[in-house]
mmCIF file as Biopython writes it, N, C-alpha, C and O atoms, coordinates in Angstrom:
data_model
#
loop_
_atom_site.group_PDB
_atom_site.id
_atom_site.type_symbol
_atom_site.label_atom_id
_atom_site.label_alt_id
_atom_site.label_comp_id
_atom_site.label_asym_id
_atom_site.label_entity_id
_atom_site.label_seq_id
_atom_site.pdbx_PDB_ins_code
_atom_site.Cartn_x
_atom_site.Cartn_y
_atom_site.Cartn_z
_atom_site.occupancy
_atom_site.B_iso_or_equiv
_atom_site.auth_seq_id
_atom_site.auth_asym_id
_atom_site.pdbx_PDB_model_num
ATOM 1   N N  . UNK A ? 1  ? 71.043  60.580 91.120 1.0 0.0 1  A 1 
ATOM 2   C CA . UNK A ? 1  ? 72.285  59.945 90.741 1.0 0.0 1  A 1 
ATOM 3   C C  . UNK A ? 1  ? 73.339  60.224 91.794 1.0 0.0 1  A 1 
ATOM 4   O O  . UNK A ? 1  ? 73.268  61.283 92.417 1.0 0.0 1  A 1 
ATOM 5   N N  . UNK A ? 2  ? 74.240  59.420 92.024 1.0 0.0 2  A 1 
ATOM 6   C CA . UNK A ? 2  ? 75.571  59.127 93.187 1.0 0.0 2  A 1 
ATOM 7   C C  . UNK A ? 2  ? 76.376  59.031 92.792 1.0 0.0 2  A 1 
ATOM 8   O O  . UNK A ? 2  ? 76.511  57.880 92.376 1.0 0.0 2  A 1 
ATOM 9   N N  . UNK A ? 3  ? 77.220  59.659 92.604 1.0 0.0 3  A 1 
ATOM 10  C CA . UNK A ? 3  ? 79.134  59.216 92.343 1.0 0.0 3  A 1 
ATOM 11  C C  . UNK A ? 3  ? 79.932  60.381 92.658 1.0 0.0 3  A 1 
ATOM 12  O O  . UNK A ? 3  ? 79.441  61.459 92.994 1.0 0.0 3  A 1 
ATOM 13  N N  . UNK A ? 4  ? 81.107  60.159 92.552 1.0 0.0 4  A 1 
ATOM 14  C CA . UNK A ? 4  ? 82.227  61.454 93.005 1.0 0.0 4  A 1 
ATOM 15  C C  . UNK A ? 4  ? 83.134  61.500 91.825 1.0 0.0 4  A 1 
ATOM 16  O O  . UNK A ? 4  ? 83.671  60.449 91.475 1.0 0.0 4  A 1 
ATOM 17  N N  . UNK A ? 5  ? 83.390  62.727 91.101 1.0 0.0 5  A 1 
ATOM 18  C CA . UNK A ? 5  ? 84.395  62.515 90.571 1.0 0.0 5  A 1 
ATOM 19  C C  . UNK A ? 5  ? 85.615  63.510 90.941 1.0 0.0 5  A 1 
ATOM 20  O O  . UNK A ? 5  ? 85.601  64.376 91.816 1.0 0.0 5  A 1 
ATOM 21  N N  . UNK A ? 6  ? 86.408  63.263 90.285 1.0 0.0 6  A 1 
ATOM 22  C CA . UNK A ? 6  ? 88.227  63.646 90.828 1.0 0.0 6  A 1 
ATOM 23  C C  . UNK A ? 6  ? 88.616  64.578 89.668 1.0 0.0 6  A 1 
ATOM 24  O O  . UNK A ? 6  ? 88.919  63.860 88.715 1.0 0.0 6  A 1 
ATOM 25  N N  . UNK A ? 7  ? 88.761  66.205 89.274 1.0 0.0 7  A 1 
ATOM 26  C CA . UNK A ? 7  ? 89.025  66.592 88.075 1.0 0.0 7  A 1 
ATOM 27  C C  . UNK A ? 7  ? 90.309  67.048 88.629 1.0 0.0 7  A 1 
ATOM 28  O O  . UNK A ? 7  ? 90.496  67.207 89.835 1.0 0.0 7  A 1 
ATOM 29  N N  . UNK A ? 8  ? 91.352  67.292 87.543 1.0 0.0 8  A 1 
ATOM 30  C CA . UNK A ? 8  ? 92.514  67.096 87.815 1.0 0.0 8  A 1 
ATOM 31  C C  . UNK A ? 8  ? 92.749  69.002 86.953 1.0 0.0 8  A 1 
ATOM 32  O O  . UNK A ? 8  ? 92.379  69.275 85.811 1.0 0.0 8  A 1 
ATOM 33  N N  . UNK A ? 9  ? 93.385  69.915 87.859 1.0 0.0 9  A 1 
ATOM 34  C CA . UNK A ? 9  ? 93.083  71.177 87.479 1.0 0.0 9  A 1 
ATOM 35  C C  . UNK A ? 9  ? 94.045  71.788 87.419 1.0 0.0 9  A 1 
ATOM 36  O O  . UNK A ? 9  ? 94.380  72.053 88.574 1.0 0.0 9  A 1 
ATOM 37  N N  . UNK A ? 10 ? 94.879  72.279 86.562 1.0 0.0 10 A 1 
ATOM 38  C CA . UNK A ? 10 ? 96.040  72.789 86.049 1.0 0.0 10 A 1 
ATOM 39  C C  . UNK A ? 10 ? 95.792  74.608 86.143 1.0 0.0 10 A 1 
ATOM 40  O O  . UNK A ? 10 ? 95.033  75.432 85.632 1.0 0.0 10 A 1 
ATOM 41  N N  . UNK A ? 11 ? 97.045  74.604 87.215 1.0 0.0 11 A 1 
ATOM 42  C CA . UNK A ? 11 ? 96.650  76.247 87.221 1.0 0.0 11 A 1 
ATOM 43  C C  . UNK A ? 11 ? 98.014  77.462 86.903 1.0 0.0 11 A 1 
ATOM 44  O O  . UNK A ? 11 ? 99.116  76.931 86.764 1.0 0.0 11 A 1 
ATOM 45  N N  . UNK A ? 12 ? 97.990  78.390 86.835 1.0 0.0 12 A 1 
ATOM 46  C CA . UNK A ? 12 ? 99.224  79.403 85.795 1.0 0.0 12 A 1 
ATOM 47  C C  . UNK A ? 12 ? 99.535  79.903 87.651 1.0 0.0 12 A 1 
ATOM 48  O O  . UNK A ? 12 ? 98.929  79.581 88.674 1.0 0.0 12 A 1 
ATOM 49  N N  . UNK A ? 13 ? 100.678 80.750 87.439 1.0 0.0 13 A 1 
ATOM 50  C CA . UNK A ? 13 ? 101.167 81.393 88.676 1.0 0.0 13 A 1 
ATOM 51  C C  . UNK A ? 13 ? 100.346 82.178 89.414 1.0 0.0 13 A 1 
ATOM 52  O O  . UNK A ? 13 ? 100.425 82.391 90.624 1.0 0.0 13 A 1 
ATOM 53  N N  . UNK A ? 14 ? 99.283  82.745 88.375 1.0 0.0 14 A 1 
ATOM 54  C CA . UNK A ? 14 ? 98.382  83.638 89.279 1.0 0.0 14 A 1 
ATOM 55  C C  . UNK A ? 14 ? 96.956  82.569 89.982 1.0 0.0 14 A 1 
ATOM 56  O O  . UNK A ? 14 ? 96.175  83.062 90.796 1.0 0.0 14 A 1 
ATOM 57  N N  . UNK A ? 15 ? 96.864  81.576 89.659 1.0 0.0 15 A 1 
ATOM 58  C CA . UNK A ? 15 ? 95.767  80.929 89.992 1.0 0.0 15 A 1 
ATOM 59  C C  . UNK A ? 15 ? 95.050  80.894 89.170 1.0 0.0 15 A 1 
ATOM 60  O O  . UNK A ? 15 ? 94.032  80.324 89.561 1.0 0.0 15 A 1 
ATOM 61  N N  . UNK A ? 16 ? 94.951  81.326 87.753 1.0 0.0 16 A 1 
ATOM 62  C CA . UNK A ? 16 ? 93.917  80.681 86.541 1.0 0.0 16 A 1 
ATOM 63  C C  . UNK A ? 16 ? 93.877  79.520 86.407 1.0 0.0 16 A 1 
ATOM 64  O O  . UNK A ? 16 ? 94.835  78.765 86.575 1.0 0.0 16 A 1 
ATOM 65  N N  . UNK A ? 17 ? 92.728  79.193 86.075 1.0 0.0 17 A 1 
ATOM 66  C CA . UNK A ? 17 ? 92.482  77.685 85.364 1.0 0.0 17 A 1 
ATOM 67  C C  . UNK A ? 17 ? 93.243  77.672 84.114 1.0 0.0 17 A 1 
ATOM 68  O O  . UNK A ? 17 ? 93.065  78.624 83.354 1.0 0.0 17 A 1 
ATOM 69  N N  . UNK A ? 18 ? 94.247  76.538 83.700 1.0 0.0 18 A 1 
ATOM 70  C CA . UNK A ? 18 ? 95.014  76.466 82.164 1.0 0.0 18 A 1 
ATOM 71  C C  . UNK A ? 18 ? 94.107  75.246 81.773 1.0 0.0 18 A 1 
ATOM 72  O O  . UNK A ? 18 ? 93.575  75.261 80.663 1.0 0.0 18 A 1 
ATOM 73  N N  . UNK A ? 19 ? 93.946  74.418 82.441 1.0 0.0 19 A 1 
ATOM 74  C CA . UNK A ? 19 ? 93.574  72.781 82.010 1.0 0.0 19 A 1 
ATOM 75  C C  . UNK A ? 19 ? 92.871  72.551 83.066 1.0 0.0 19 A 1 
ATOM 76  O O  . UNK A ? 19 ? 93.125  72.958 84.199 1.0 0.0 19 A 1 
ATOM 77  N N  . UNK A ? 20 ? 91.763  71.742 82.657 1.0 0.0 20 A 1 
ATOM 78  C CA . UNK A ? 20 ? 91.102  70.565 83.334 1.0 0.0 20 A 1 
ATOM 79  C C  . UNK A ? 20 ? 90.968  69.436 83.045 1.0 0.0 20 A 1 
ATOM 80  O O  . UNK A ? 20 ? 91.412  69.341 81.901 1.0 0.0 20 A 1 
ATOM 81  N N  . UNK A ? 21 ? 90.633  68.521 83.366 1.0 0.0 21 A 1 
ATOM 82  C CA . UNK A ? 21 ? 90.613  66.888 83.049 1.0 0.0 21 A 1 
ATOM 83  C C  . UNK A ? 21 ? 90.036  65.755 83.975 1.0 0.0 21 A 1 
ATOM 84  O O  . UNK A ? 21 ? 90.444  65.238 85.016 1.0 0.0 21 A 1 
ATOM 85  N N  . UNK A ? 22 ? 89.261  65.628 83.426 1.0 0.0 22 A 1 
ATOM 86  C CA . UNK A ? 22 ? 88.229  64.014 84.502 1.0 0.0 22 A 1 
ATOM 87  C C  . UNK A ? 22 ? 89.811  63.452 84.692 1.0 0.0 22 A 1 
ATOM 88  O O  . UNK A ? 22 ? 90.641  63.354 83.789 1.0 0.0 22 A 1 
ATOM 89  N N  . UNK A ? 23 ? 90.016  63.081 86.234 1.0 0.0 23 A 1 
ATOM 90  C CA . UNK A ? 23 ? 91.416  62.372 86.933 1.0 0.0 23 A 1 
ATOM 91  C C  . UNK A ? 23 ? 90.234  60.815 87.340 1.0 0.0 23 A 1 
ATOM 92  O O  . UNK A ? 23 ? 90.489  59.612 87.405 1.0 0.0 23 A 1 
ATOM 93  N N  . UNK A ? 24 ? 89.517  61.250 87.449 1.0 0.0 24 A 1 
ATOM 94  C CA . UNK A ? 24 ? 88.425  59.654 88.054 1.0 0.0 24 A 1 
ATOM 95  C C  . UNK A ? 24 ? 86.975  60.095 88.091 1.0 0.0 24 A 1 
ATOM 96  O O  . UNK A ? 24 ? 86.423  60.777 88.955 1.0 0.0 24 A 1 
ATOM 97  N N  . UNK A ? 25 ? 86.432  59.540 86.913 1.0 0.0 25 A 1 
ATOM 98  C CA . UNK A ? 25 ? 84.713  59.479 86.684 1.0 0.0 25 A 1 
ATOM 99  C C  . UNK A ? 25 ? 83.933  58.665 87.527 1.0 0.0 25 A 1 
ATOM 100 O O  . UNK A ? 25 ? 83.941  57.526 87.993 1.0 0.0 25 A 1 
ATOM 101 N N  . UNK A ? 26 ? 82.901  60.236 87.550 1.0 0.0 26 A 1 
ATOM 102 C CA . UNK A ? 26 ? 81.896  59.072 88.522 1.0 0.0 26 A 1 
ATOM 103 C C  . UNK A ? 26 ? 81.122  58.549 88.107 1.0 0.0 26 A 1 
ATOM 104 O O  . UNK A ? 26 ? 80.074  58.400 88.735 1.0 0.0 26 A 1 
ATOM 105 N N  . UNK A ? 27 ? 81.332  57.956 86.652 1.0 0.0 27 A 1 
ATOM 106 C CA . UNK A ? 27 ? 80.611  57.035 86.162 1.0 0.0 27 A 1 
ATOM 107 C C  . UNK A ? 27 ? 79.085  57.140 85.554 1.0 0.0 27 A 1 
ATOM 108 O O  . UNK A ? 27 ? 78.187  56.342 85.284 1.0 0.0 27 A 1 
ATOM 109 N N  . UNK A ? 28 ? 79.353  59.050 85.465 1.0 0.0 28 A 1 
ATOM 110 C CA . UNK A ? 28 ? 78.133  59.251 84.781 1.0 0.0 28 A 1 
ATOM 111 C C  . UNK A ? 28 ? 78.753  60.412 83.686 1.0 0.0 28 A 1 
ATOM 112 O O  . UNK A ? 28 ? 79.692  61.145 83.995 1.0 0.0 28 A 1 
ATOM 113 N N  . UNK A ? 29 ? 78.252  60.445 82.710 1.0 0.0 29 A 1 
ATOM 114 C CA . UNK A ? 29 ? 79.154  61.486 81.735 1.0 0.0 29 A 1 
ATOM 115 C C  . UNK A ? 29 ? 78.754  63.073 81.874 1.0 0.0 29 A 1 
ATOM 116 O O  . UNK A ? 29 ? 79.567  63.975 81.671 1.0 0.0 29 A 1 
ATOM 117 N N  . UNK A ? 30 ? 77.296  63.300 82.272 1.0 0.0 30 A 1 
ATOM 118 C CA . UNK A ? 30 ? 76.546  64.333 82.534 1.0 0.0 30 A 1 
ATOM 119 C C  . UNK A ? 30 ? 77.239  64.680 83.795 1.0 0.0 30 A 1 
ATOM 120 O O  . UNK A ? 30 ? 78.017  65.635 83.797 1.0 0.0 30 A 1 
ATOM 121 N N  . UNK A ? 31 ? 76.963  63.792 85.176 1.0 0.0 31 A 1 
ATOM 122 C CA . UNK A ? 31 ? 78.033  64.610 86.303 1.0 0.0 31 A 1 
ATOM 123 C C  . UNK A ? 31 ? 79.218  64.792 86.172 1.0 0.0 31 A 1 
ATOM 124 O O  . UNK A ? 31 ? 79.734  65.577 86.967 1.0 0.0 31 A 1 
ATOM 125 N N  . UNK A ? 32 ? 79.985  64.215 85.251 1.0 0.0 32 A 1 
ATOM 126 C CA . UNK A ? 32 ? 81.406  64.642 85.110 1.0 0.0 32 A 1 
ATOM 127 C C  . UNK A ? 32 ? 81.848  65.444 84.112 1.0 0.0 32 A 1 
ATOM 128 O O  . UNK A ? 32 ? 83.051  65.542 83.870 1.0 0.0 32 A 1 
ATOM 129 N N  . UNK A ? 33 ? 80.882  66.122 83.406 1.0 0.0 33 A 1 
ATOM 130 C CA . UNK A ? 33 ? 80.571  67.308 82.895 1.0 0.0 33 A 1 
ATOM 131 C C  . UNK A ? 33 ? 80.395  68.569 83.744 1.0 0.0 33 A 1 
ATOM 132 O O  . UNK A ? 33 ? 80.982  69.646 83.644 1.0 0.0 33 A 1 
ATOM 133 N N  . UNK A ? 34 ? 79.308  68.123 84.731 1.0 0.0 34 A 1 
ATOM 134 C CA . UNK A ? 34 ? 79.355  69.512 85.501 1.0 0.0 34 A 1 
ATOM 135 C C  . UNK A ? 34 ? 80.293  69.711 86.300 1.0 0.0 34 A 1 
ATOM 136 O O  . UNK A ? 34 ? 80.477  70.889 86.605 1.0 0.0 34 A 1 
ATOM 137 N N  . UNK A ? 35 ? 81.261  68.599 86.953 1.0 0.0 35 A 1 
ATOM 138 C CA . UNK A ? 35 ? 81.732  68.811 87.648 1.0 0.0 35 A 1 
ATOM 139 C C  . UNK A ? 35 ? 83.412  68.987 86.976 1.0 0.0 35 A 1 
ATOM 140 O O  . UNK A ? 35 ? 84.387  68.764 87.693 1.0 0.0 35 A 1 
ATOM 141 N N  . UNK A ? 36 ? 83.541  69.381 85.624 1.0 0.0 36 A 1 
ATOM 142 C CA . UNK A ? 36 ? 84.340  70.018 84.812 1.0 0.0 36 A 1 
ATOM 143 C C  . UNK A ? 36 ? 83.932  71.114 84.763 1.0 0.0 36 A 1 
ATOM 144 O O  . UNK A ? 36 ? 84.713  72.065 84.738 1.0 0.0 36 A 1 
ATOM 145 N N  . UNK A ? 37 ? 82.483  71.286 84.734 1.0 0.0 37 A 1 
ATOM 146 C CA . UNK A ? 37 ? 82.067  72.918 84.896 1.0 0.0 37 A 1 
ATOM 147 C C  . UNK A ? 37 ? 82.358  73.692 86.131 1.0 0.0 37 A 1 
ATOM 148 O O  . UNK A ? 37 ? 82.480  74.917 86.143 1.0 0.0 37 A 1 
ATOM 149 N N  . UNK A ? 38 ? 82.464  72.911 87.179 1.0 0.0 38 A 1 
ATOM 150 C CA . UNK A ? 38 ? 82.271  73.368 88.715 1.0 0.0 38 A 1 
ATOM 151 C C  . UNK A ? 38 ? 83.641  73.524 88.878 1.0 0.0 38 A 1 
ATOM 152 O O  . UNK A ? 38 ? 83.751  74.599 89.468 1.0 0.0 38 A 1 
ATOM 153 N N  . UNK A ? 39 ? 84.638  73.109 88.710 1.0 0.0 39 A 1 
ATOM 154 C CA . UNK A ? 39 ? 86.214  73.175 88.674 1.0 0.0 39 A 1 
ATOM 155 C C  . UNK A ? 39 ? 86.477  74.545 87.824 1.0 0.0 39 A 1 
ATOM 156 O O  . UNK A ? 39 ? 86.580  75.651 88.355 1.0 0.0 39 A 1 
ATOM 157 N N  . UNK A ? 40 ? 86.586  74.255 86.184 1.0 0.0 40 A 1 
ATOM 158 C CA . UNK A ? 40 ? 87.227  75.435 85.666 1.0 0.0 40 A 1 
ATOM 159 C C  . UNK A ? 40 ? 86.684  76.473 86.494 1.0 0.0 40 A 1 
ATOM 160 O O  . UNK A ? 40 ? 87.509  77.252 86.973 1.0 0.0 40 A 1 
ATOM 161 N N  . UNK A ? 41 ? 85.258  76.683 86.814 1.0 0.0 41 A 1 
ATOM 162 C CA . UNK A ? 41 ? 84.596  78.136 87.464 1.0 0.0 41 A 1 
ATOM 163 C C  . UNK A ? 41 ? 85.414  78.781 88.686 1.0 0.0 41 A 1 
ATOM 164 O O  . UNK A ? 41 ? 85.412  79.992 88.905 1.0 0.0 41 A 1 
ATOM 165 N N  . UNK A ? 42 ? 86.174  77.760 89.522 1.0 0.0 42 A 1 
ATOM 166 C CA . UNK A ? 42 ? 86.588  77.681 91.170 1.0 0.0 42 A 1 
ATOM 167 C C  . UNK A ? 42 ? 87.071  79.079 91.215 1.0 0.0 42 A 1 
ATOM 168 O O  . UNK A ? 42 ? 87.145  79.989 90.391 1.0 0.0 42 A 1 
ATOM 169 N N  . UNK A ? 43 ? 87.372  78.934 92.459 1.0 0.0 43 A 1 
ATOM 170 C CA . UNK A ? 43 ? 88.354  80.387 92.397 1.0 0.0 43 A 1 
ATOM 171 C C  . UNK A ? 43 ? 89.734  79.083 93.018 1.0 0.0 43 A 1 
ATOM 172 O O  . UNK A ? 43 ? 89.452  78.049 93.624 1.0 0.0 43 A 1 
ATOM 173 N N  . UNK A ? 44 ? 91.030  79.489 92.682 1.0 0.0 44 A 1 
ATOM 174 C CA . UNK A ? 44 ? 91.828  78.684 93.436 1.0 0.0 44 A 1 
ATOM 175 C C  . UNK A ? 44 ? 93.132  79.833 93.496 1.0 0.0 44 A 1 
ATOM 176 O O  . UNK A ? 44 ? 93.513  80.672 92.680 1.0 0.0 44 A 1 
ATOM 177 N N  . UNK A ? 45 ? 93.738  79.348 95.218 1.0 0.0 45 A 1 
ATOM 178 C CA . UNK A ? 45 ? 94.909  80.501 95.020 1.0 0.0 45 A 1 
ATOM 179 C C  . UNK A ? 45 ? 96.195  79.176 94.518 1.0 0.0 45 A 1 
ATOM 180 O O  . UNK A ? 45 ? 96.128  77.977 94.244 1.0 0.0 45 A 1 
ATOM 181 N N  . UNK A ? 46 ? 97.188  80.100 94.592 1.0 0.0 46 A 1 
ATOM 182 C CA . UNK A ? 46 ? 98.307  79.441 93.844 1.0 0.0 46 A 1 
ATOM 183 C C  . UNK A ? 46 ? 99.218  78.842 94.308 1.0 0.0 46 A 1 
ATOM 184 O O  . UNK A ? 46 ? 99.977  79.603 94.908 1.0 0.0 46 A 1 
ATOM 185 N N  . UNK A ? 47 ? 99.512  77.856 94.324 1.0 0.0 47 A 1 
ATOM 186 C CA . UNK A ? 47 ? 101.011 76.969 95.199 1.0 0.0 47 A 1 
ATOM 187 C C  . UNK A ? 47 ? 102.141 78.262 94.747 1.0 0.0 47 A 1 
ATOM 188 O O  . UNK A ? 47 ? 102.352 78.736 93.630 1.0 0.0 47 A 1 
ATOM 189 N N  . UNK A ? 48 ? 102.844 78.662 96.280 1.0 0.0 48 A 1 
ATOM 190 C CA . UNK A ? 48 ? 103.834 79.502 96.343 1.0 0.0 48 A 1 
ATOM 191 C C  . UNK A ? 48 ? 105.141 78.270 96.735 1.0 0.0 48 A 1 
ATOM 192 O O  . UNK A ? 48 ? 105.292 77.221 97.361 1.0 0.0 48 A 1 
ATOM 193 N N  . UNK A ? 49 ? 105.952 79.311 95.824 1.0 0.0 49 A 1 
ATOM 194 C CA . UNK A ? 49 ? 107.603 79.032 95.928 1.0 0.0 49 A 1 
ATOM 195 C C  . UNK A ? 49 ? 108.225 80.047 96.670 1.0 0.0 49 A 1 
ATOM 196 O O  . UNK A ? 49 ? 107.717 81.116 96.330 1.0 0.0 49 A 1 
ATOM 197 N N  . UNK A ? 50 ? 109.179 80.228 97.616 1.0 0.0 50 A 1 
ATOM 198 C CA . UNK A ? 50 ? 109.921 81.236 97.747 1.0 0.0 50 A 1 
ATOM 199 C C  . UNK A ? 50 ? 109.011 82.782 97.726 1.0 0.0 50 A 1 
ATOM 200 O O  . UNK A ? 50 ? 109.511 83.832 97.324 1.0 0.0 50 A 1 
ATOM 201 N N  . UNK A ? 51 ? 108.148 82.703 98.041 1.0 0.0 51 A 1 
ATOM 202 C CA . UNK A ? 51 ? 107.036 84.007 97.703 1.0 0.0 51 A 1 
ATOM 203 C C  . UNK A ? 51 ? 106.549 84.365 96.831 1.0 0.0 51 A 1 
ATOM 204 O O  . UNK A ? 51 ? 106.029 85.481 96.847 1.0 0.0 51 A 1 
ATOM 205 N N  . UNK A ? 52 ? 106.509 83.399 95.475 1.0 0.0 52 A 1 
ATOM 206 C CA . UNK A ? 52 ? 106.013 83.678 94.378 1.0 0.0 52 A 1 
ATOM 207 C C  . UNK A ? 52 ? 105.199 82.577 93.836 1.0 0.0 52 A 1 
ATOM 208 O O  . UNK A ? 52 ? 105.649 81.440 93.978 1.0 0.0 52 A 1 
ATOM 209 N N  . UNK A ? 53 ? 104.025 82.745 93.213 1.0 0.0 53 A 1 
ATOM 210 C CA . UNK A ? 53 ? 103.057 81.993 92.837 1.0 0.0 53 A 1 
ATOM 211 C C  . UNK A ? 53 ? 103.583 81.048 92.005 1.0 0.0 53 A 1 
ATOM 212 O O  . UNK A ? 53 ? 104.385 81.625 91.272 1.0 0.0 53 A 1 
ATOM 213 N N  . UNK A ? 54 ? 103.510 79.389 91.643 1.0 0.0 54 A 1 
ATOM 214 C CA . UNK A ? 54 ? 103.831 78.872 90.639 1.0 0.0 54 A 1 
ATOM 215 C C  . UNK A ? 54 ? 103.009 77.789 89.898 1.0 0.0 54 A 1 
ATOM 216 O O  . UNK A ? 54 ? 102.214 77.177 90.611 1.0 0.0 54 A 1 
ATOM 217 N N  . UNK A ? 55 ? 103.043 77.579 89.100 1.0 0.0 55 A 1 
ATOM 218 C CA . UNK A ? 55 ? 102.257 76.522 88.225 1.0 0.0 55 A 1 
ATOM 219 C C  . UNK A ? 55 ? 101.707 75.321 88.500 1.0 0.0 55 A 1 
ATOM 220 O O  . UNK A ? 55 ? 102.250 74.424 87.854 1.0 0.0 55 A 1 
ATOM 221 N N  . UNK A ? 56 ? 100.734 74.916 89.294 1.0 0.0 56 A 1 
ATOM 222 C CA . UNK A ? 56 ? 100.519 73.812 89.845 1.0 0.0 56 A 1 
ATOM 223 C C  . UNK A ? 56 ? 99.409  72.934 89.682 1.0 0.0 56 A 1 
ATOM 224 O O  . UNK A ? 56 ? 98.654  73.523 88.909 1.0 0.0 56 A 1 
ATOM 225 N N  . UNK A ? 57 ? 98.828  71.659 90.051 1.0 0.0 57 A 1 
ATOM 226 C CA . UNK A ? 57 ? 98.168  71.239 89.846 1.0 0.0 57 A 1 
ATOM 227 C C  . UNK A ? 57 ? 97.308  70.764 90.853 1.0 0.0 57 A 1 
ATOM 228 O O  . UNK A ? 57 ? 97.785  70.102 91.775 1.0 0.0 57 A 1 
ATOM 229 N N  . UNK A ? 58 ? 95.781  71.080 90.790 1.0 0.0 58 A 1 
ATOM 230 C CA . UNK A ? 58 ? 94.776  70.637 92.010 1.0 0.0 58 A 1 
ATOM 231 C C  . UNK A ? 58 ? 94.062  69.758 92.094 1.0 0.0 58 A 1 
ATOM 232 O O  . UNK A ? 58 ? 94.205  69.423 90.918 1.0 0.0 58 A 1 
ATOM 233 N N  . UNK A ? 59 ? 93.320  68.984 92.502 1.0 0.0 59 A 1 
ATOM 234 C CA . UNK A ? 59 ? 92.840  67.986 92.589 1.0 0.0 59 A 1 
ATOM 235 C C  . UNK A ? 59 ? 91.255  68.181 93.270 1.0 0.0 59 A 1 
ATOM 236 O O  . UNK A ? 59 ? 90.948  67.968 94.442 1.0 0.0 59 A 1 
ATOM 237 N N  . UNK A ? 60 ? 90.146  68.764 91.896 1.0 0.0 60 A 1 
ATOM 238 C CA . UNK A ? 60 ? 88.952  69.168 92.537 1.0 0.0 60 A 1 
ATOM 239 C C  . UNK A ? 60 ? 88.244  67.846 92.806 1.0 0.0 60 A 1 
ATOM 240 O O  . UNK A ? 60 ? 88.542  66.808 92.216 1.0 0.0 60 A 1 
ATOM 241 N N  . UNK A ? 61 ? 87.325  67.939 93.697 1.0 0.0 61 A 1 
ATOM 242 C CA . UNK A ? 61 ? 86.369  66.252 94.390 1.0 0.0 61 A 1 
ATOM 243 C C  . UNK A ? 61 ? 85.380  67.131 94.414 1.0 0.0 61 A 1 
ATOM 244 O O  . UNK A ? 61 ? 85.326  68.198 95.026 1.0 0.0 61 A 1 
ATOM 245 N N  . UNK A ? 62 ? 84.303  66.446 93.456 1.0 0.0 62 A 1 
ATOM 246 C CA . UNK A ? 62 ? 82.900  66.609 94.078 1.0 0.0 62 A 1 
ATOM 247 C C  . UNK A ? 62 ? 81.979  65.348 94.326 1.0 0.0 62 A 1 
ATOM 248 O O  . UNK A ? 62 ? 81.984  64.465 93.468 1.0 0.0 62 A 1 
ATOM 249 N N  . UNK A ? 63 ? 81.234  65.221 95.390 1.0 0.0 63 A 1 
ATOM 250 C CA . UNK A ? 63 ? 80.418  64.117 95.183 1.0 0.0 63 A 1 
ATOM 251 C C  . UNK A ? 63 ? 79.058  64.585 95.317 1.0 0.0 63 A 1 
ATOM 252 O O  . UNK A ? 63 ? 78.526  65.324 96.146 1.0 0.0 63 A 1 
ATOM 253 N N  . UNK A ? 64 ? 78.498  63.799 94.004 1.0 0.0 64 A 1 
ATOM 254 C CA . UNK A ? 64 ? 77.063  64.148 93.953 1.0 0.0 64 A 1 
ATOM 255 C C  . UNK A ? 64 ? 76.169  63.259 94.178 1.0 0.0 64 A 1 
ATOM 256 O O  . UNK A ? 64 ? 75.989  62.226 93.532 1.0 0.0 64 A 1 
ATOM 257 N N  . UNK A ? 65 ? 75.499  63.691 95.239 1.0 0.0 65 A 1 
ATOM 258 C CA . UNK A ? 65 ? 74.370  62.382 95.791 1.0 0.0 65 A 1 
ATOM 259 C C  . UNK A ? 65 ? 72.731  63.118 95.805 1.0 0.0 65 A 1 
ATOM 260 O O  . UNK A ? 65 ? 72.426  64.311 95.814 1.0 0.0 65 A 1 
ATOM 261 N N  . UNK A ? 66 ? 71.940  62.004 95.803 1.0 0.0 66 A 1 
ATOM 262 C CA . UNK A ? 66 ? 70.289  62.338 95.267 1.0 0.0 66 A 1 
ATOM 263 C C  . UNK A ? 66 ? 69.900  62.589 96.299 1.0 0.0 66 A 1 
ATOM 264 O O  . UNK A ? 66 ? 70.534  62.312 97.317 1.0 0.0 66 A 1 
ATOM 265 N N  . UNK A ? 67 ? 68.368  63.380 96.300 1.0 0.0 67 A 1 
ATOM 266 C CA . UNK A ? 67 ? 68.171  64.214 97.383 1.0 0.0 67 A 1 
ATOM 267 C C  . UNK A ? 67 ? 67.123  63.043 97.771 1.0 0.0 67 A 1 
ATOM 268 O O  . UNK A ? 67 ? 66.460  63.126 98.805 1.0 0.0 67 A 1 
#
């Protein structure tokens, strides 16, 4: 299976995952499952303000193509 999807990843000041959300399916419900799995797991650092971490939002891409 082939498609990319776009999860849309909501993160706290320290870089936790708060939210995730399919932003654009790749049109399969199973890959855009894992690739909700593959996001919350990430490690992500944190959009800084002024030297301090703040609440932001990321934009994970995976594309999954057949071997």
């Amino acid at each position: 299976m082939n498609g990319t999807a776009a999860i849309d990843v909501s993160l706290d000041p320290s870089g936790n995952v708060t939210d995730a959300k399919v932003a654009r399916s790749s049109g399969n419900d199973g890959l855009d499952a894992s690739a909700l799995d593959m996001a919350r797991s990430a490690t992500y650092t944190p959009q800084y303000s002024a030297c301090k971490g703040v609440a932001s939002t990321y934009t994970f891409r995976v594309r999954f193509a057949a071997w």
